[in-house]
KOLPAKE-181517 format. One record per residue: residue in three letters; x, y, z of N, C-alpha, C, O, CB in turn. Coordinates in nm, 2 decimals. Glycine has a CB too. Example, Ala and Ser with C-alpha at 12.3 -4.5 7.8 and 13.67 -1.06 7.14 Angstrom:
// KOLPAKE-181517
- Ala, 1.32, -0.57, 0.78, 1.23, -0.45, 0.78, 1.32, -0.33, 0.78, 1.42, -0.33, 0.85, 1.13, -0.45, 0.90
- Ser, 1.28, -0.22, 0.71, 1.37, -0.11, 0.71, 1.29, 0.00, 0.79, 1.34, 0.11, 0.80, 1.41, -0.06, 0.57
END
This chain:
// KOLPAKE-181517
- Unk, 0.08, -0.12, 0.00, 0.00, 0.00, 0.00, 0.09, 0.12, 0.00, 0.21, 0.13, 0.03, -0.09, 0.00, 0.12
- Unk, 0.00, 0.24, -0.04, 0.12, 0.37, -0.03, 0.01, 0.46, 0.03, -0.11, 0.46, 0.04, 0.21, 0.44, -0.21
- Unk, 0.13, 0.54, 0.07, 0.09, 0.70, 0.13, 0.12, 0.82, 0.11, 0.22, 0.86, 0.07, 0.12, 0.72, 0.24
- Unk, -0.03, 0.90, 0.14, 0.05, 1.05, 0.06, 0.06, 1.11, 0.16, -0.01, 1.08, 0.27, -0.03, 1.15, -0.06
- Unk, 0.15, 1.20, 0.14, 0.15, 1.35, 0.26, 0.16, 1.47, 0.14, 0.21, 1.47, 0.03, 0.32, 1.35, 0.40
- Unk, 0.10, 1.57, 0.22, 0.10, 1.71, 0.14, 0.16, 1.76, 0.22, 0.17, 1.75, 0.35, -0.02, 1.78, 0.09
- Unk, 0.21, 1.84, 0.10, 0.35, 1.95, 0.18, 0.28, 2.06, 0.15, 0.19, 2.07, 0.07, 0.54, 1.96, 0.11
- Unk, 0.37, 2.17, 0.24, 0.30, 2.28, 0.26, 0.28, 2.36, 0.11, 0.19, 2.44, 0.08, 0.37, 2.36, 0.37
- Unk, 0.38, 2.31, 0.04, 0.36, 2.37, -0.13, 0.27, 2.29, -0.22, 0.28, 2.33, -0.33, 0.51, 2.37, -0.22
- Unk, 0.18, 2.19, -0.19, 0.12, 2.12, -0.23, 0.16, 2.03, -0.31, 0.09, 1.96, -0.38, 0.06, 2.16, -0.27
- Unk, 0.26, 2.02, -0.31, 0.36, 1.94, -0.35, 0.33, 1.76, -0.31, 0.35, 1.73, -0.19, 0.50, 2.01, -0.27
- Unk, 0.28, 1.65, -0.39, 0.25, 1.58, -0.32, 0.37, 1.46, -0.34, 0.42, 1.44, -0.46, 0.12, 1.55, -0.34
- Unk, 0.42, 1.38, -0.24, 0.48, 1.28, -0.22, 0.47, 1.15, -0.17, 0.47, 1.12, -0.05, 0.53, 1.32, -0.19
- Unk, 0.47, 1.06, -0.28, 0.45, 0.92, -0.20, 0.54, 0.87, -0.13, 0.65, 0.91, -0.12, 0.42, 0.81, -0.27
- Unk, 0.48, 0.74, -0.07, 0.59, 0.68, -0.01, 0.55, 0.58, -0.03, 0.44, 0.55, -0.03, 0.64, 0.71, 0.11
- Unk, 0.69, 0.48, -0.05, 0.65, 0.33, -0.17, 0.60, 0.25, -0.09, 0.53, 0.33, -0.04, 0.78, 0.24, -0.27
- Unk, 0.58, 0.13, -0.03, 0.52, 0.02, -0.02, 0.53, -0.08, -0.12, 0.63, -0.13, -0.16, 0.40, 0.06, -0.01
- Unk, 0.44, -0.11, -0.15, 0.46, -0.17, -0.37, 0.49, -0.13, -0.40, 0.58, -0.20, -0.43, 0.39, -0.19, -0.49
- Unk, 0.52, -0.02, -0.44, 0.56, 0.08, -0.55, 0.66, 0.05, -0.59, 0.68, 0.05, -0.72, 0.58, 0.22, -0.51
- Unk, 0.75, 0.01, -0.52, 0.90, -0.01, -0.52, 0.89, -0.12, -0.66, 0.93, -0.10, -0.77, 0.97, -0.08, -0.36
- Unk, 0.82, -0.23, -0.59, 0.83, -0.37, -0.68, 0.79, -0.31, -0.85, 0.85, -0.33, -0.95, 0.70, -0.52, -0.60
- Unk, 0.64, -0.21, -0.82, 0.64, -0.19, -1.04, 0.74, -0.12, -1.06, 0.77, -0.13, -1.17, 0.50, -0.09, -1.14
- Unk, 0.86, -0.01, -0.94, 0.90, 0.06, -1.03, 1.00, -0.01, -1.12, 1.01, -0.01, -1.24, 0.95, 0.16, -0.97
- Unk, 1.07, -0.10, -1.01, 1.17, -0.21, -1.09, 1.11, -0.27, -1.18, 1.17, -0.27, -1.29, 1.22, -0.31, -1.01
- Unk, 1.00, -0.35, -1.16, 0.96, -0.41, -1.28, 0.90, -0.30, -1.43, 0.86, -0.34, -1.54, 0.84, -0.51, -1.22
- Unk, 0.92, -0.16, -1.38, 0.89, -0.12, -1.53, 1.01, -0.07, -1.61, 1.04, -0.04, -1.73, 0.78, 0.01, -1.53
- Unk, 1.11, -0.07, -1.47, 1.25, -0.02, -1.53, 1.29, -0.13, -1.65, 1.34, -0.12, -1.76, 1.38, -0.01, -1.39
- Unk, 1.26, -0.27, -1.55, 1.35, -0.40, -1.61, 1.28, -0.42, -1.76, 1.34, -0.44, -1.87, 1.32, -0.57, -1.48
- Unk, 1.16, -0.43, -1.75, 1.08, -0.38, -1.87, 1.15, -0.29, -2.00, 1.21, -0.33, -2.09, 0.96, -0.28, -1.81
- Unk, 1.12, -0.22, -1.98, 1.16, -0.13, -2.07, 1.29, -0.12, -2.08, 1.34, -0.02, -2.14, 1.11, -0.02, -2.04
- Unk, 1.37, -0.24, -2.01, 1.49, -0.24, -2.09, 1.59, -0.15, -2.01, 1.70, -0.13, -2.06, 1.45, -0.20, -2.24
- Unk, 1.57, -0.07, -1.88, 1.69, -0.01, -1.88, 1.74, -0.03, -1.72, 1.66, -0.09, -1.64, 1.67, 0.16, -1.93
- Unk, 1.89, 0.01, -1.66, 1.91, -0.04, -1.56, 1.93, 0.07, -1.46, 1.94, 0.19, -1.47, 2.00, -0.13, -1.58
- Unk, 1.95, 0.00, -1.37, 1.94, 0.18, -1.23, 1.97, 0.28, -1.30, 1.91, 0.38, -1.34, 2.07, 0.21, -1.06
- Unk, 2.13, 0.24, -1.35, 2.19, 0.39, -1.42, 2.14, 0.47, -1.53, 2.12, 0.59, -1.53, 2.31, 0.37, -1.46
- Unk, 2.12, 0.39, -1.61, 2.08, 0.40, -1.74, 1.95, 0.49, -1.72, 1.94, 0.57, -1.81, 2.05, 0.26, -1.82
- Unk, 1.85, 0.49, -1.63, 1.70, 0.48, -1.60, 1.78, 0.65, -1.54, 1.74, 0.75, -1.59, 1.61, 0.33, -1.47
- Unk, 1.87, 0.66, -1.44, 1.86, 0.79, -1.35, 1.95, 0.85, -1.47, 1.93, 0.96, -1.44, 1.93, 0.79, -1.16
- Unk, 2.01, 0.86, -1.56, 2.06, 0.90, -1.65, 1.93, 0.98, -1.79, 1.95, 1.07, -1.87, 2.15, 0.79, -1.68
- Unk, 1.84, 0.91, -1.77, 1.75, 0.99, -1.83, 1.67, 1.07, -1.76, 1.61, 1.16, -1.82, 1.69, 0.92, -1.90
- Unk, 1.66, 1.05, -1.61, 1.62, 1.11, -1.54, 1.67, 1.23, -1.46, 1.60, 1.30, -1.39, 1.59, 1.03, -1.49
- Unk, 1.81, 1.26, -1.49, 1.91, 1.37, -1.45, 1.91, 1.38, -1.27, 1.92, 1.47, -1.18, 1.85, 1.53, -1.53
- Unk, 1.90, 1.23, -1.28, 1.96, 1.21, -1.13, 2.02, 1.10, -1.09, 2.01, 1.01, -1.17, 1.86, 1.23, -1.03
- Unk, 2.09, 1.07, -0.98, 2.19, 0.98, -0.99, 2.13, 0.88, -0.96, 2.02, 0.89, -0.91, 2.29, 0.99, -0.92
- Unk, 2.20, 0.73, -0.99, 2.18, 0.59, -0.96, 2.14, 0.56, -0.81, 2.07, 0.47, -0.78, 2.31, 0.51, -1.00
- Unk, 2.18, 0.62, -0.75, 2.14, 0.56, -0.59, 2.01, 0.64, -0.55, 1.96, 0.64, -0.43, 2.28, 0.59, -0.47
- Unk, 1.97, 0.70, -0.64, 1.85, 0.81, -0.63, 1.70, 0.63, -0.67, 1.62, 0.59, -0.60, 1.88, 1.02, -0.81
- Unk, 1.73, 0.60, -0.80, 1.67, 0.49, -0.87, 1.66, 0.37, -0.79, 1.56, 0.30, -0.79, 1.75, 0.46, -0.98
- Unk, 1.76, 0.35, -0.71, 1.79, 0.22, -0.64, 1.73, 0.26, -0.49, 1.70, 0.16, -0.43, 1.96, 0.18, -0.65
- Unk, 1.71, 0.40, -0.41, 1.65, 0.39, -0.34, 1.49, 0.39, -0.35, 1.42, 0.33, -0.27, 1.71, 0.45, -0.27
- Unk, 1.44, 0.47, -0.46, 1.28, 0.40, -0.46, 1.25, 0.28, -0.46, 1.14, 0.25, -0.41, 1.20, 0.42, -0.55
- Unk, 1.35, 0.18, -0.54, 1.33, 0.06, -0.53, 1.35, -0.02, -0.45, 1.30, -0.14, -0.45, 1.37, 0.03, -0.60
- Unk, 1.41, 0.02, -0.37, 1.40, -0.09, -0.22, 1.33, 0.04, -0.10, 1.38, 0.03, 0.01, 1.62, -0.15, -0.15
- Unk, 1.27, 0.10, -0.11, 1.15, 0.17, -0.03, 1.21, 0.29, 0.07, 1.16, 0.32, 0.18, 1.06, 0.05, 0.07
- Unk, 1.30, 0.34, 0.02, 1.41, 0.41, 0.16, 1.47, 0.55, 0.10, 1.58, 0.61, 0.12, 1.58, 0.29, 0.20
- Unk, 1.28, 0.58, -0.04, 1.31, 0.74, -0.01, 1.16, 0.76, -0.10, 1.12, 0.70, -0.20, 1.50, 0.83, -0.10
- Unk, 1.10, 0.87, -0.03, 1.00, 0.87, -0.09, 1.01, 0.92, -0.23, 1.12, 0.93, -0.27, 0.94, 0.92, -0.02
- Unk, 0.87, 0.99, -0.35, 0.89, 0.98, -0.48, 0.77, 1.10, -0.52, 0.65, 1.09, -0.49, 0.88, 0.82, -0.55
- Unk, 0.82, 1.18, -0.57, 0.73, 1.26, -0.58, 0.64, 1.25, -0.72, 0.67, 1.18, -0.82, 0.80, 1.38, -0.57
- Unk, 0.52, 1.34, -0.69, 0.44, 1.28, -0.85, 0.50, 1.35, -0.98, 0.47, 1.29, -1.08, 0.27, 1.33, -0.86
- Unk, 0.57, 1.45, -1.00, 0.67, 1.46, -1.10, 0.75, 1.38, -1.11, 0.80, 1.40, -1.22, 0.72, 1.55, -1.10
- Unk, 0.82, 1.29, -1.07, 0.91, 1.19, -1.08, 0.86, 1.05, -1.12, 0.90, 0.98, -1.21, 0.97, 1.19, -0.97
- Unk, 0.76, 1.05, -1.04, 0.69, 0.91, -1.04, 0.59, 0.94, -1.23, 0.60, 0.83, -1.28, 0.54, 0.89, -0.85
- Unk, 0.56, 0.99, -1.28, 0.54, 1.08, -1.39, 0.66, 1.07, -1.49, 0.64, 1.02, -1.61, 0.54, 1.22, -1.33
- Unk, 0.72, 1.10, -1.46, 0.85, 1.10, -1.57, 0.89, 0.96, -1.58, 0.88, 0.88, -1.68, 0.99, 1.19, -1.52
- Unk, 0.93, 0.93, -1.45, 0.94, 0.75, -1.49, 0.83, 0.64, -1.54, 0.86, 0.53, -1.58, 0.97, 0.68, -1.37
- Unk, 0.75, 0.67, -1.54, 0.59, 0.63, -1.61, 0.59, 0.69, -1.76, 0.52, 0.64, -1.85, 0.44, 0.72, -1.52
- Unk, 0.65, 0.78, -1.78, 0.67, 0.81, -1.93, 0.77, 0.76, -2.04, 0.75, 0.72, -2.16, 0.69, 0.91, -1.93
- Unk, 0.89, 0.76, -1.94, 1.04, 0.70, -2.00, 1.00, 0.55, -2.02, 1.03, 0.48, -2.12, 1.19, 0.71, -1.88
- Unk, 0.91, 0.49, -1.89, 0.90, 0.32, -1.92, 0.78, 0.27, -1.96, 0.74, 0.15, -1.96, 0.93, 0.24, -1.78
- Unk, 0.70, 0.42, -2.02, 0.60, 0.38, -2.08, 0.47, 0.26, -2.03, 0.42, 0.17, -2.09, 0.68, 0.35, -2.18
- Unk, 0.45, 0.34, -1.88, 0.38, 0.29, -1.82, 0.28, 0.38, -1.76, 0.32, 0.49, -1.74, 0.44, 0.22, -1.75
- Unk, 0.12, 0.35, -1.70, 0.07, 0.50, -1.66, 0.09, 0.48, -1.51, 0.13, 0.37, -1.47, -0.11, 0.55, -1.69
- Unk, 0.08, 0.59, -1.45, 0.09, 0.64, -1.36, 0.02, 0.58, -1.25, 0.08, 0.59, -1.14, 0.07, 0.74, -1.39
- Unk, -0.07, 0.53, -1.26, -0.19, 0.49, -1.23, -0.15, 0.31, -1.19, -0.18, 0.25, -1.09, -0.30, 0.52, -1.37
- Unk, -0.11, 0.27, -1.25, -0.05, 0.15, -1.26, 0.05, 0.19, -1.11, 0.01, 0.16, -0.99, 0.04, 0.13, -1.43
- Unk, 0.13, 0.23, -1.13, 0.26, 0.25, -1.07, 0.23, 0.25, -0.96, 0.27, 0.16, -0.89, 0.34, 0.35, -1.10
- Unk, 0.11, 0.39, -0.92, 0.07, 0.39, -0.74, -0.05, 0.29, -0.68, -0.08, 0.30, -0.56, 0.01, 0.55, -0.69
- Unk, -0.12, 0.22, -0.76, -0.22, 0.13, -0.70, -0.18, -0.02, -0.75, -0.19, -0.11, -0.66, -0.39, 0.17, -0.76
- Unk, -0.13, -0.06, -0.87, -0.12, -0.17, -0.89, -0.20, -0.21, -1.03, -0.16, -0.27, -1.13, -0.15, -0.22, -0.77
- Unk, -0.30, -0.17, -1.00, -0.41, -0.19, -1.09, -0.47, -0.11, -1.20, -0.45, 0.02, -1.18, -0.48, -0.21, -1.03
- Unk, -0.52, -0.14, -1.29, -0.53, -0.07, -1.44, -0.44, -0.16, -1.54, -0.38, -0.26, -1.52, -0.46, 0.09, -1.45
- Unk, -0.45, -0.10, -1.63, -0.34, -0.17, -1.74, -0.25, -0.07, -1.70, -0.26, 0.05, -1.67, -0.37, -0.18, -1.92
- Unk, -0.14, -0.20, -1.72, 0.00, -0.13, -1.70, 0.04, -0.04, -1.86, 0.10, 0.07, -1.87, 0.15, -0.27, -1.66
- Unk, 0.01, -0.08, -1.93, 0.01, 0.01, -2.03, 0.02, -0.01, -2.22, -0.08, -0.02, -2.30, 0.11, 0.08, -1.98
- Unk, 0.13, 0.00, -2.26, 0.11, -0.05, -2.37, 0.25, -0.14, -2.44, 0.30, -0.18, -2.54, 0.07, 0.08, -2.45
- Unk, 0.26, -0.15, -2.29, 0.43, -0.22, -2.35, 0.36, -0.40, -2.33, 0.28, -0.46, -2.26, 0.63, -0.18, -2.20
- Unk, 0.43, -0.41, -2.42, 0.35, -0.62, -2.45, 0.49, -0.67, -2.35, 0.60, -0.66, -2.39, 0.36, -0.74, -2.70
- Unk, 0.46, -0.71, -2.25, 0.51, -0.78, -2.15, 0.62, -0.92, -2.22, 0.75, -0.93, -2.20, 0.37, -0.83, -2.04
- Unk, 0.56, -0.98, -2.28, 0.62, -1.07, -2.38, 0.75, -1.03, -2.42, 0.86, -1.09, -2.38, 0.53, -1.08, -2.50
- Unk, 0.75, -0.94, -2.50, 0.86, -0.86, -2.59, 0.94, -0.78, -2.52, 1.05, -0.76, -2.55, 0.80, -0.78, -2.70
- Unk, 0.89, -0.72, -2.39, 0.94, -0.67, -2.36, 1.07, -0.71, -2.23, 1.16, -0.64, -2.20, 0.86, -0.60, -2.35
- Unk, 1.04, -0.80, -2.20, 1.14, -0.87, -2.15, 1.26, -0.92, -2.22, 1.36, -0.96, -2.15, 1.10, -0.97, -2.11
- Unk, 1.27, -0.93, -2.35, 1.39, -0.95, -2.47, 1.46, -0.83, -2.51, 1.50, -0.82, -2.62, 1.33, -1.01, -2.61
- Unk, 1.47, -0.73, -2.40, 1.53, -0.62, -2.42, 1.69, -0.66, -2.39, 1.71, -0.71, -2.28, 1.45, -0.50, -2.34
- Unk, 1.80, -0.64, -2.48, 1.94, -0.71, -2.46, 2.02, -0.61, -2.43, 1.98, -0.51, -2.49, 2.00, -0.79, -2.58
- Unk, 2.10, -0.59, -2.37, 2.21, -0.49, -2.34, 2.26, -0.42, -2.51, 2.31, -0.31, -2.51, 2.35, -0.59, -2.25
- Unk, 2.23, -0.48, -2.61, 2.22, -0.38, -2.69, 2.18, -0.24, -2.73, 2.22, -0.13, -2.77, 2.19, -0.42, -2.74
- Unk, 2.03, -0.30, -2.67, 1.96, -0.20, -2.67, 1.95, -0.09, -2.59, 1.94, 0.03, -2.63, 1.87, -0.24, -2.66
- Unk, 1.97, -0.14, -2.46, 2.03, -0.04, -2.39, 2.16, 0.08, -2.41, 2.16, 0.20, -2.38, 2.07, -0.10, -2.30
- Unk, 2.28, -0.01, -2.48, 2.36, 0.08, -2.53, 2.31, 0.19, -2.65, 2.34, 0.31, -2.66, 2.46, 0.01, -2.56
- Unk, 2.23, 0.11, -2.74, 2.19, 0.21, -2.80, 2.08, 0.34, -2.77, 2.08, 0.43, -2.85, 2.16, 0.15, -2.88
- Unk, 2.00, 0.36, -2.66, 1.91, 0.42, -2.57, 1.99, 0.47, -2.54, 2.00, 0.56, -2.63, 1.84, 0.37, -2.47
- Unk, 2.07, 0.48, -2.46, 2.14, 0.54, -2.36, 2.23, 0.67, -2.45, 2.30, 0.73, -2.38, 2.24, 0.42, -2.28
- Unk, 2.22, 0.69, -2.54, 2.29, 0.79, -2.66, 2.16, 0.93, -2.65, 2.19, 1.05, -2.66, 2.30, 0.68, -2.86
- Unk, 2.09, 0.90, -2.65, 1.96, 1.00, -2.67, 1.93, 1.07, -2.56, 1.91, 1.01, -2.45, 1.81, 0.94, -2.70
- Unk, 1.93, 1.17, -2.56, 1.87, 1.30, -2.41, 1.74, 1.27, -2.39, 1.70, 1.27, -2.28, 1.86, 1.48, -2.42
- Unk, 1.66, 1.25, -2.50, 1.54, 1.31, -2.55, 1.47, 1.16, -2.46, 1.49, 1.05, -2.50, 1.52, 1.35, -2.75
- Unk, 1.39, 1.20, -2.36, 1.35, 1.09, -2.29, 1.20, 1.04, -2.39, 1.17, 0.92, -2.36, 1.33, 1.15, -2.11
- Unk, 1.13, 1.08, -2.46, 1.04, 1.02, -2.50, 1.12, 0.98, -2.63, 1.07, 0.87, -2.67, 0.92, 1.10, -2.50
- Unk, 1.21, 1.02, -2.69, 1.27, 0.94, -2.80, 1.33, 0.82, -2.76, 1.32, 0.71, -2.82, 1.36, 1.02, -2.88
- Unk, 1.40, 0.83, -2.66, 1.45, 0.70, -2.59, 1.36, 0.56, -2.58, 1.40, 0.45, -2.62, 1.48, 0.73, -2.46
- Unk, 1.22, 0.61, -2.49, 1.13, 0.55, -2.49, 1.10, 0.44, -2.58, 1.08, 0.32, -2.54, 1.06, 0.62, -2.48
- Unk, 1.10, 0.51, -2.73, 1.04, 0.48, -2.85, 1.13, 0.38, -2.89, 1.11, 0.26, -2.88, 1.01, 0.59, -2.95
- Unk, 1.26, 0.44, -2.93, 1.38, 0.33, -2.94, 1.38, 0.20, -2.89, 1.42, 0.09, -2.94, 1.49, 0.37, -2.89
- Unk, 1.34, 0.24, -2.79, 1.38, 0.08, -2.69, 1.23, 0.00, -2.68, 1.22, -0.12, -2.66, 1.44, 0.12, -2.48
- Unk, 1.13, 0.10, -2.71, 1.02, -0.05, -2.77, 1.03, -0.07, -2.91, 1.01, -0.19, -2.95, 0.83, -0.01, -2.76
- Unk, 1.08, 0.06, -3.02, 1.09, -0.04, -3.12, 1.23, -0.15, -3.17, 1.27, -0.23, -3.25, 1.04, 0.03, -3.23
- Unk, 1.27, -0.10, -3.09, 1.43, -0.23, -3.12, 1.40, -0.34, -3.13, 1.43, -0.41, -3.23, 1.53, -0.26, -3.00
- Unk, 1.31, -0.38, -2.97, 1.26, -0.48, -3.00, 1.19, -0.57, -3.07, 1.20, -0.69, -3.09, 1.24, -0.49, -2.96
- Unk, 1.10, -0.45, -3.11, 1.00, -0.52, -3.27, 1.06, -0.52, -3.43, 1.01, -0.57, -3.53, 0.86, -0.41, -3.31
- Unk, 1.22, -0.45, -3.41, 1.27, -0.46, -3.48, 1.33, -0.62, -3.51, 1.37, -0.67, -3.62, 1.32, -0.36, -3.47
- Unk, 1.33, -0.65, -3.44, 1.40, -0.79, -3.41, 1.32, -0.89, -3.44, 1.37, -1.00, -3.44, 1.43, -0.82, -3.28
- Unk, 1.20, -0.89, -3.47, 1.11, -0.98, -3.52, 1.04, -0.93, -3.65, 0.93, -0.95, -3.71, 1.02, -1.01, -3.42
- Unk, 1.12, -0.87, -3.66, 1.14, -0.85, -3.81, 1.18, -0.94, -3.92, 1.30, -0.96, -3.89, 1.21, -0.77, -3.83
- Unk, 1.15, -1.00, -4.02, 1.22, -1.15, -4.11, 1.36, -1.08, -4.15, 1.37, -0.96, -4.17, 1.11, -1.22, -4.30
- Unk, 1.44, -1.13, -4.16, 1.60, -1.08, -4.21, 1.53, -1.06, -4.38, 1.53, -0.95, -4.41, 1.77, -1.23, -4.17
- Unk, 1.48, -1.13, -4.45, 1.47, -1.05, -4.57, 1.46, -0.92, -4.57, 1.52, -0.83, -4.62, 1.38, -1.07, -4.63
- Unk, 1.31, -0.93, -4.46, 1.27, -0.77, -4.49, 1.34, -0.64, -4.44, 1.31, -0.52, -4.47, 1.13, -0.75, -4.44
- Unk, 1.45, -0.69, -4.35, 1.50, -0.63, -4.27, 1.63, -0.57, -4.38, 1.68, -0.46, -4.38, 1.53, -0.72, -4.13
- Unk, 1.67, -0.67, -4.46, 1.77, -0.64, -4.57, 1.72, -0.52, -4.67, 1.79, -0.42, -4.69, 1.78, -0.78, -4.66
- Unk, 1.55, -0.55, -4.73, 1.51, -0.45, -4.81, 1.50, -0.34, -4.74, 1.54, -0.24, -4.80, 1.40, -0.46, -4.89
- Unk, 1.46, -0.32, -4.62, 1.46, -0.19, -4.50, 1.63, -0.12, -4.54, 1.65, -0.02, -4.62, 1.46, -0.28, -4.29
- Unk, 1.70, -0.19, -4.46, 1.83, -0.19, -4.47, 1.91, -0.10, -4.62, 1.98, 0.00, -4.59, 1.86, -0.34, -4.46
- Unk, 1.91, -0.13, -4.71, 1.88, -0.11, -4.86, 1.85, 0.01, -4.91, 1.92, 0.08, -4.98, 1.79, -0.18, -4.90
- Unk, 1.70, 0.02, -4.84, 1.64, 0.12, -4.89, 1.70, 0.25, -4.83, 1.72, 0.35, -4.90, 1.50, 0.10, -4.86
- Unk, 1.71, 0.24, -4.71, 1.75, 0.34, -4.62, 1.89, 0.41, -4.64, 1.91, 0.53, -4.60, 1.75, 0.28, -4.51
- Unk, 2.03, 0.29, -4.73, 2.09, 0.34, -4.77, 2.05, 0.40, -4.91, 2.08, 0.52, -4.92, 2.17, 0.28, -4.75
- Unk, 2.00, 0.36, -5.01, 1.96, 0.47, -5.07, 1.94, 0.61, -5.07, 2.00, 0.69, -5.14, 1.90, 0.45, -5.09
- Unk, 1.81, 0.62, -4.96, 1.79, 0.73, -4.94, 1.90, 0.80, -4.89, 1.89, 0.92, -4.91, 1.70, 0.73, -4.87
- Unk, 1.98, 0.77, -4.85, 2.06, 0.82, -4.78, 2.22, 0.88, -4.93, 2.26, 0.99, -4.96, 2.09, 0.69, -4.64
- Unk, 2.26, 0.79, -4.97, 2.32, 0.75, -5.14, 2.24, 0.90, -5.21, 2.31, 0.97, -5.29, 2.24, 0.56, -5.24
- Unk, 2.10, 0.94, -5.19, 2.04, 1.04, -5.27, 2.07, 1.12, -5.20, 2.15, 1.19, -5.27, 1.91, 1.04, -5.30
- Unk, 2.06, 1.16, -5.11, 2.07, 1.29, -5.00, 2.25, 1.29, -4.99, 2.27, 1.36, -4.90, 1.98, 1.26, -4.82
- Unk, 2.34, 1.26, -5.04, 2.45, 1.28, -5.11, 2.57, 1.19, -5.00, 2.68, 1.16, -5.04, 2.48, 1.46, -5.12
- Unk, 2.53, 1.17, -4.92, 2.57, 1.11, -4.77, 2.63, 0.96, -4.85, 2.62, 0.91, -4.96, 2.40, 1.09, -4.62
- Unk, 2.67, 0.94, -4.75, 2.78, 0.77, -4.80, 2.71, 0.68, -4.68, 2.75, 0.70, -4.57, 3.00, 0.78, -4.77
- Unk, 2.63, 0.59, -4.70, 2.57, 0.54, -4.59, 2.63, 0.41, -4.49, 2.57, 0.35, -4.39, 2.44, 0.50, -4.65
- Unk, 2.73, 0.39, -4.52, 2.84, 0.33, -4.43, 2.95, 0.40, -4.34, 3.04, 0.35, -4.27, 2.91, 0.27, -4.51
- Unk, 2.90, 0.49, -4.36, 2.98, 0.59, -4.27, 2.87, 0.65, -4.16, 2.90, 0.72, -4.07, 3.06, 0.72, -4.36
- Unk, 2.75, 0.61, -4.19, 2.63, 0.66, -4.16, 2.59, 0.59, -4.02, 2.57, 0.65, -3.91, 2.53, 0.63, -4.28
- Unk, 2.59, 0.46, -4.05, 2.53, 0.33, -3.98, 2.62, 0.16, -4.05, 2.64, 0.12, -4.17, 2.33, 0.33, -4.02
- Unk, 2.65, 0.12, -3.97, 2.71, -0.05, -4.02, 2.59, -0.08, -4.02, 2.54, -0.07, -3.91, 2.81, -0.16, -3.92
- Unk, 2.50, -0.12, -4.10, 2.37, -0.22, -4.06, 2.38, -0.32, -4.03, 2.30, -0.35, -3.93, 2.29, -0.24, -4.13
- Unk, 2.47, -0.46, -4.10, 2.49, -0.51, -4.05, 2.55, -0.58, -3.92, 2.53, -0.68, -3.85, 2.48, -0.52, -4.11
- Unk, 2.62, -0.50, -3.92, 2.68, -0.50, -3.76, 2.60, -0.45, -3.67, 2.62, -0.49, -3.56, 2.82, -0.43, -3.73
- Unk, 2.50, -0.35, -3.68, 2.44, -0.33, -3.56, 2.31, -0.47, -3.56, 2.27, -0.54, -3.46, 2.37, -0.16, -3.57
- Unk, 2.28, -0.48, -3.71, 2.15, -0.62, -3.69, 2.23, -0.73, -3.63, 2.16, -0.82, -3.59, 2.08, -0.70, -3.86
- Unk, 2.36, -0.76, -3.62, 2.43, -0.86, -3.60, 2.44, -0.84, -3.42, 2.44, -0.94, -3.35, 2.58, -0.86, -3.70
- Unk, 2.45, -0.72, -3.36, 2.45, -0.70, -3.22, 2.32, -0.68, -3.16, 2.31, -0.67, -3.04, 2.53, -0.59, -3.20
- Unk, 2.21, -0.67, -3.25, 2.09, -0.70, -3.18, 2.06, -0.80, -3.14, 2.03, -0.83, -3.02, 1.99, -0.68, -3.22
- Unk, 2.08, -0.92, -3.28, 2.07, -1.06, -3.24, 2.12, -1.10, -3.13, 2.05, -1.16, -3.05, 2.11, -1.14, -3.33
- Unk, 2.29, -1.09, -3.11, 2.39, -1.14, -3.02, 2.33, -1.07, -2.91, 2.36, -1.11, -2.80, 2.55, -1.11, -3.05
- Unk, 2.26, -1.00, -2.91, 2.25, -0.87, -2.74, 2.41, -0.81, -2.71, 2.45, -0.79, -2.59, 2.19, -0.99, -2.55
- Unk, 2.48, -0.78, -2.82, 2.59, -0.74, -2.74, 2.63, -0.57, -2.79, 2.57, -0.51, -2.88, 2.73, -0.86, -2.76
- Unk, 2.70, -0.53, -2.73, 2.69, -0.36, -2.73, 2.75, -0.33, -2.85, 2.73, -0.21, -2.89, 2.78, -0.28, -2.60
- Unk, 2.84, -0.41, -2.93, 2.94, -0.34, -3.05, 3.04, -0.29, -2.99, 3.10, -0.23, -3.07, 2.88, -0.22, -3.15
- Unk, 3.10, -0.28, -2.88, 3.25, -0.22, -2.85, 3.35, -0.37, -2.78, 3.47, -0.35, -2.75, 3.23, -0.07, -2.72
END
């Protein structure tokens, strides 16, 4: 269960109970880890790791932001209940340290978001089609005057999704 207290600025703040357990499970979800998670959040790792084990409270701007980054509502997060949201639980657990390295490049916390759900659907993608994708993209790119191997390895990055490994 959780609790609110109002501050004198109206400022409201929970204090976790459960909370703790979805936050981790939306972090682990969506693919990213204490650091990675307080890095889009512009606060430090032991900031992430203490909502998760219950030993600091969370305010609703925060609790908010991390419901956005992990693409979960809000609603979810402080009762338990509702749909957690729109991430397919399935898929989303096959999030590989790839992906993370590649997330972790972006400021832009709702672009991040997006990345790291579609990586994963990128991956179930048929390697044909993923070739004509692949292809095409250099093209476009061949037209817009750019050299598209200097652009992106495609196959080395399709090759480090599969593997889950970072490319370095």
């Amino acid at each position: 269960m959780f609790h609110c207290q109002i501050k004198s600025n109206n400022n409201f703040t929970f204090f976790m109970g459960q909370i703790e357990e979805r936050l981790k499970y939306a972090r682990k979800s969506a693919g990213f880890t204490q650091q990675t998670l307080a890095e889009h959040l512009n606060v430090a790792a032991m900031t992430i790791k203490r909502y998760e084990k219950d030993a600091r409270s969370i305010t609703v701007q925060m609790l908010s932001d991390i419901a956005m980054i992990c693409n979960v509502s809000v609603v979810w997060l402080l009762t338990g209940t509702g749909d957690i949201s729109q991430i397919d639980t399935k898929s989303a657990h096959q999030a590989t340290p790839a992906h993370e390295e590649i997330v972790r490049y972006f400021k832009d916390k709702e672009l991040a978001r997006l990345i790291n759900a579609n990586l994963i659907k990128l991956e179930q993608i048929k390697p044909e089609a993923l070739k004509r994708i692949s292809e095409y993209v250099k093209l476009e790119i061949r037209m817009e005057g750019g050299n598209p191997d200097e652009e992106l390895e495609w196959q080395e990055l399709a090759r480090h999704l599969k593997n889950g490994t970072s490319g370095q």
